[in-house]
N, C-alpha and C positions, 0 to 999 in steps of 0.2 A: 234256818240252819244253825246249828247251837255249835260253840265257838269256843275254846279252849284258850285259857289264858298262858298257855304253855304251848305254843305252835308246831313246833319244830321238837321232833323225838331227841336229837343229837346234839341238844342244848346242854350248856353247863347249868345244870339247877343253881349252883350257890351264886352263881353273877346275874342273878336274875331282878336286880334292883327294878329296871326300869318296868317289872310290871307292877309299882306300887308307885301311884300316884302321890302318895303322903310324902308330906317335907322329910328329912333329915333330922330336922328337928323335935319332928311327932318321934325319933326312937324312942328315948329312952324309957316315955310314957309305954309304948306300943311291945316293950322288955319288960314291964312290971305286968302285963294284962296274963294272966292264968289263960292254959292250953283252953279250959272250958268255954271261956267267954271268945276265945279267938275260931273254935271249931265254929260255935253259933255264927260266927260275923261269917265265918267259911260255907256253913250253911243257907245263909240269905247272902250269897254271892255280892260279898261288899267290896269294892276295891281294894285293893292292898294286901285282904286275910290271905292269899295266896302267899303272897311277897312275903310273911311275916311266918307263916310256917314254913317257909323253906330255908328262909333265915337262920330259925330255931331248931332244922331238927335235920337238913338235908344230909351234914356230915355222919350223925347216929346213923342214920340208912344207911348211906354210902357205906359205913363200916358193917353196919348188919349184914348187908345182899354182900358185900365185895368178899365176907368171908365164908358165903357159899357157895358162888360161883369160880371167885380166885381170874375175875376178868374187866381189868379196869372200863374199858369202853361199852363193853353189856351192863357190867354195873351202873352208868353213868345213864345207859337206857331204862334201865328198871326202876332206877330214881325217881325219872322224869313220871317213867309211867303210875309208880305209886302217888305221885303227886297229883296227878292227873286224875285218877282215880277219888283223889281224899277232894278232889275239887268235885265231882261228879257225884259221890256219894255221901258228904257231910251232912245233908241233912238225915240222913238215916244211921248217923252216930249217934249213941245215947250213953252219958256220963253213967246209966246201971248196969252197963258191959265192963267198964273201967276207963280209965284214965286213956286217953286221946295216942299220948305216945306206945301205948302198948297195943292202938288199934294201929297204929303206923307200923309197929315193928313187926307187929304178925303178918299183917297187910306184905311189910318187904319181904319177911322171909320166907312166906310165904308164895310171892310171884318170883323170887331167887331162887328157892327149889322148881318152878316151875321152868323156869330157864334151864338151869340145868338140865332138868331130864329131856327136857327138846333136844338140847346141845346132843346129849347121850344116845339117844333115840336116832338123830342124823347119823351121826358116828359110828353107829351099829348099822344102819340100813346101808349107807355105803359101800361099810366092808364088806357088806354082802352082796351088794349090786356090785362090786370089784369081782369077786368072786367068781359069780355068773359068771362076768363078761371073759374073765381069762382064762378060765375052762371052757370058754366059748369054741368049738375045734375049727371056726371058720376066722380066727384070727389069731396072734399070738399075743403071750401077755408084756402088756403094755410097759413096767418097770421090772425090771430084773433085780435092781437091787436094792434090796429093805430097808438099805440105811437110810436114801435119800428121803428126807421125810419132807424135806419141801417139795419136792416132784409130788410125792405120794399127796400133800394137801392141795396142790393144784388140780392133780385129778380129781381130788375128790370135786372141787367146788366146779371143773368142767363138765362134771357129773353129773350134778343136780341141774346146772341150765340147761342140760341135754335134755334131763327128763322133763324139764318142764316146759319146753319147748315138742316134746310129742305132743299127738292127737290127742283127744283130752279121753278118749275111750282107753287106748294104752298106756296113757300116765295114768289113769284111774289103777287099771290092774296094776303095774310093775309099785306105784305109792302101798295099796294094799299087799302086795307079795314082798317086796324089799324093807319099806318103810315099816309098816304093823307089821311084818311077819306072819302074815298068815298062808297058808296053803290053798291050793287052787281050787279043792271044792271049799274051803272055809269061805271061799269068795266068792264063790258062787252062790251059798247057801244063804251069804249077807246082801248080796245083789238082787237076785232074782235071776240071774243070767244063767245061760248055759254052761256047763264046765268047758263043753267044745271050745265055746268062743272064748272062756276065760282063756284056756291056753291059747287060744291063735293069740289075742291080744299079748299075752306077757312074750310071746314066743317074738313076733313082729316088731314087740318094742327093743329089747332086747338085743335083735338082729341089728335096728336103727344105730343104737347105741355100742353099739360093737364094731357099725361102718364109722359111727362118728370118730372111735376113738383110733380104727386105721386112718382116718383122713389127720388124725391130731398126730400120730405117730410120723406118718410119713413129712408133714411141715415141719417137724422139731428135727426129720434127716437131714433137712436142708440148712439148717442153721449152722 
């Protein structure tokens, strides 16, 4: 089982001394060695080379990704995962692409834009799976008013554990109809599945997720 010297997603990268076994001492030496000869020690997975590029470069990232997503604690995930990544793929770094930190900073700005458009992508599917449900005519809509935008982000994320707590046939449809955006024959045409059935399924999840959020409405009368 191959094993990551970065365990834990939710790690502060820059405190991450204790995964380099070298003295204290070996810094100042281990400050003068050029990004090249440190990727290579990264590549033959030598102790320490981890320890010593995150040293050197985790704040650059942090600023690169932090000023595309604008989100300290995802930032703080995308770090870890670029780094994780330069651990996994240093041997297929080659000094004829260029210089090591501009394979880092592509690397972060790169999986930064990728975060965001997830982030966007949820954000969008939501408002639509909101939509559905409060046009729903077998319940009524859940917040009345726009401003509450903490209500509004709680629904949203009672949302997602709804759907992903359906049958795994009805999260399939309402992820492709909400989530991607696509139309009921588009999902059919991508499936292999019947349209019929496409609609019972979105129509069934739908219904689910329209009971759940009367059961959620009626406990928050009680409060």
């Amino acid at each position: 089982m191959k094993t990551h010297p970065l365990s834990k997603p939710s790690v502060d990268v820059v405190s991450q001394s204790a995964l380099s076994p070298e003295p204290l001492a070996s810094a100042p030496a281990l400050d003068s060695e050029s990004d090249e000869a440190l990727m290579a020690r990264l590549a033959r997975k030598q102790p320490g080379a981890l320890a010593q590029l995150i040293r050197r470069y985790s704040r650059v990232l942090h600023a690169v990704i932090y000023n595309v997503i604008h989100n300290e604690a995802e930032t703080e995930e995308v770090v870890n995962d670029v780094f994780l990544h330069s651990w996994d793929q240093a041997e297929h770094y080659s000094p004829k692409k260029g210089k090591p930190l501009g394979w880092l900073i592509t690397m972060a700005r790169r999986r930064g834009i990728d975060r965001l458009r997830k982030r966007q992508r949820y954000c969008r599917a939501t408002e639509r799976l909101e939509a559905e449900l409060k046009n729903d005519p077998s319940g009524q809509p859940f917040c009345g008013d726009a401003s509450r935008e903490a209500e509004e982000e709680d629904l949203r994320q009672f949302l997602r554990r709804k759907v992903d707590e359906l049958p795994p046939f009805q999260k399939q449809a309402i992820r492709f109809a909400f989530y991607k955006g696509m139309s009921q024959r588009e999902i059919a045409a991508a499936t292999g599945i019947p349209l019929g059935t496409i609609k019972t399924r979105i129509e069934l999840g739908v219904r689910k997720l329209s009971g759940s959020l009367r059961g959620l409405k009626r406990e928050l009368s009680w409060l």
